[in-house]
Backbone as CSV, one residue per row, in Angstrom:
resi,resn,N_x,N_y,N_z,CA_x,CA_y,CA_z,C_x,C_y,C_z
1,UNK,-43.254,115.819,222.447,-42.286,115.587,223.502,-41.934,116.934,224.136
2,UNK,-41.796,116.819,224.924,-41.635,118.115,226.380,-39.812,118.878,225.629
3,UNK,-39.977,120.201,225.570,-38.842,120.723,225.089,-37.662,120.091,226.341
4,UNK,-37.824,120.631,227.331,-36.746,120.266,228.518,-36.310,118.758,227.994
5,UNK,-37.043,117.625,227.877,-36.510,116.097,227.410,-35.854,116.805,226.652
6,UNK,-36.260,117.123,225.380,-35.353,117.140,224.457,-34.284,117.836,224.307
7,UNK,-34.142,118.897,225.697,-32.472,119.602,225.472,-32.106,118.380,226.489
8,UNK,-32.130,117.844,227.494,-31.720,116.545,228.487,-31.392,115.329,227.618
9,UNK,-31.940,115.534,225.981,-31.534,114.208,225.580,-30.147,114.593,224.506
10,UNK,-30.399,115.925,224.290,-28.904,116.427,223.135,-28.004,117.105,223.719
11,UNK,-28.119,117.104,224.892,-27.041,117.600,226.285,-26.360,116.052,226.524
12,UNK,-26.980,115.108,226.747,-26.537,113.606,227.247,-25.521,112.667,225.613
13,UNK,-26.280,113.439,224.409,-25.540,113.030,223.276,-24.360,113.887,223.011
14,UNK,-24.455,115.164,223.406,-23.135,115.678,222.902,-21.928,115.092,224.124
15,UNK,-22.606,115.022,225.522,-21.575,114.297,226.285,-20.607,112.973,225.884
16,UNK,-21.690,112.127,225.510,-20.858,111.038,224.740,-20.429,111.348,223.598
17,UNK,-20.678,112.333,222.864,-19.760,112.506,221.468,-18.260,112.840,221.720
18,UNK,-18.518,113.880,222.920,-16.823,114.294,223.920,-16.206,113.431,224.097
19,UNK,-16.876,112.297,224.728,-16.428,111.458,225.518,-15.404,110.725,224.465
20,UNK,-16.179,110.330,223.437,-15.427,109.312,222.593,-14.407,110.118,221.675
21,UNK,-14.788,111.464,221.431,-13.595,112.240,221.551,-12.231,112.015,222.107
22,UNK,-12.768,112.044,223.220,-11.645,112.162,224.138,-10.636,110.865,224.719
23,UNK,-11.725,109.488,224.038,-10.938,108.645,224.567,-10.513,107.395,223.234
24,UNK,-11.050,108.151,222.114,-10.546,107.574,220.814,-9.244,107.777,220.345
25,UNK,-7.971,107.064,220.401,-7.134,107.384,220.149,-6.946,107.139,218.420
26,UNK,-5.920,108.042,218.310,-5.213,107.957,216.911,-5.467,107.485,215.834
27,UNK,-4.602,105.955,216.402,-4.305,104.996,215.920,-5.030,103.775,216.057
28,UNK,-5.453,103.103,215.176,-6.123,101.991,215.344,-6.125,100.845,216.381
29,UNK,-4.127,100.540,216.212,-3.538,99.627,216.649,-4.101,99.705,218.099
30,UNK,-3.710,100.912,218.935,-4.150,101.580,219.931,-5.133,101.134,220.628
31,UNK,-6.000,101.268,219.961,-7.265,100.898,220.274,-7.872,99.661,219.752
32,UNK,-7.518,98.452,219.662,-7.333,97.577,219.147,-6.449,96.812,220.260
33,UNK,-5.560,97.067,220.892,-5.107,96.925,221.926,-5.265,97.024,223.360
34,UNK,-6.074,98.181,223.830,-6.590,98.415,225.001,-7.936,98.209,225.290
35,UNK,-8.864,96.831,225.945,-9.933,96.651,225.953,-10.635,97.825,226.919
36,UNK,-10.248,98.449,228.196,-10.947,99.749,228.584,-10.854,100.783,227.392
37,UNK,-10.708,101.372,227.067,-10.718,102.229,226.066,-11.619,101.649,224.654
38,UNK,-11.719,100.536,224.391,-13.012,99.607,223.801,-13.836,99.880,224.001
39,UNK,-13.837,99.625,225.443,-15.227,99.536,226.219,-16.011,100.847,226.542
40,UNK,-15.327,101.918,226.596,-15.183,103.260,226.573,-16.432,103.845,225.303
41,UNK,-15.124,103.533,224.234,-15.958,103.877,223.183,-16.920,103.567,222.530
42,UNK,-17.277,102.501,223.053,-18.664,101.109,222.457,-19.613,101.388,223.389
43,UNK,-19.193,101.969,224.496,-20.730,102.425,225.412,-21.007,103.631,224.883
44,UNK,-20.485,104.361,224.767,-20.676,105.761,224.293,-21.177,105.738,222.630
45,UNK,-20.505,104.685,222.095,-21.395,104.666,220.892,-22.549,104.138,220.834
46,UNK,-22.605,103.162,221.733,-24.148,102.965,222.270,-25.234,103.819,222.641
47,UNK,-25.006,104.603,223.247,-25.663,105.913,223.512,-25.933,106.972,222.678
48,UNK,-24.862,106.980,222.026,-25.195,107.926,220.969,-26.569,107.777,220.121
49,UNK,-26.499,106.337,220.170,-27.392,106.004,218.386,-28.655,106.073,219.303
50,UNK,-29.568,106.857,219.480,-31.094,106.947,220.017,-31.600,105.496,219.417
51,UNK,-32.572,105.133,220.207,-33.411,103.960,219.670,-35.046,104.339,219.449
């Protein structure tokens, strides 16, 4: 695999690791409560996991 893919593909994973960083709150309840912020973090964990 072409080096450039592979910094384009662990550049695009650390983005979503931020991401869900950034929009994982606290508390469970929290998030458990707010379906954008669900949805947030379930795409981004989607992405994360390479297939």
């Amino acid at each position: 695999m072409d080096r450039e893919v592979i910094e384009q593909k662990l550049e695009s994973l650390r983005r979503c690791l931020i991401r869900i960083g950034e929009k994982c709150p606290e508390a469970p309840d929290v998030l458990a409560k707010n379906p954008d912020v669900q949805d947030i973090v379930a795409l981004n964990l989607t992405r994360r996991i390479p297939s």
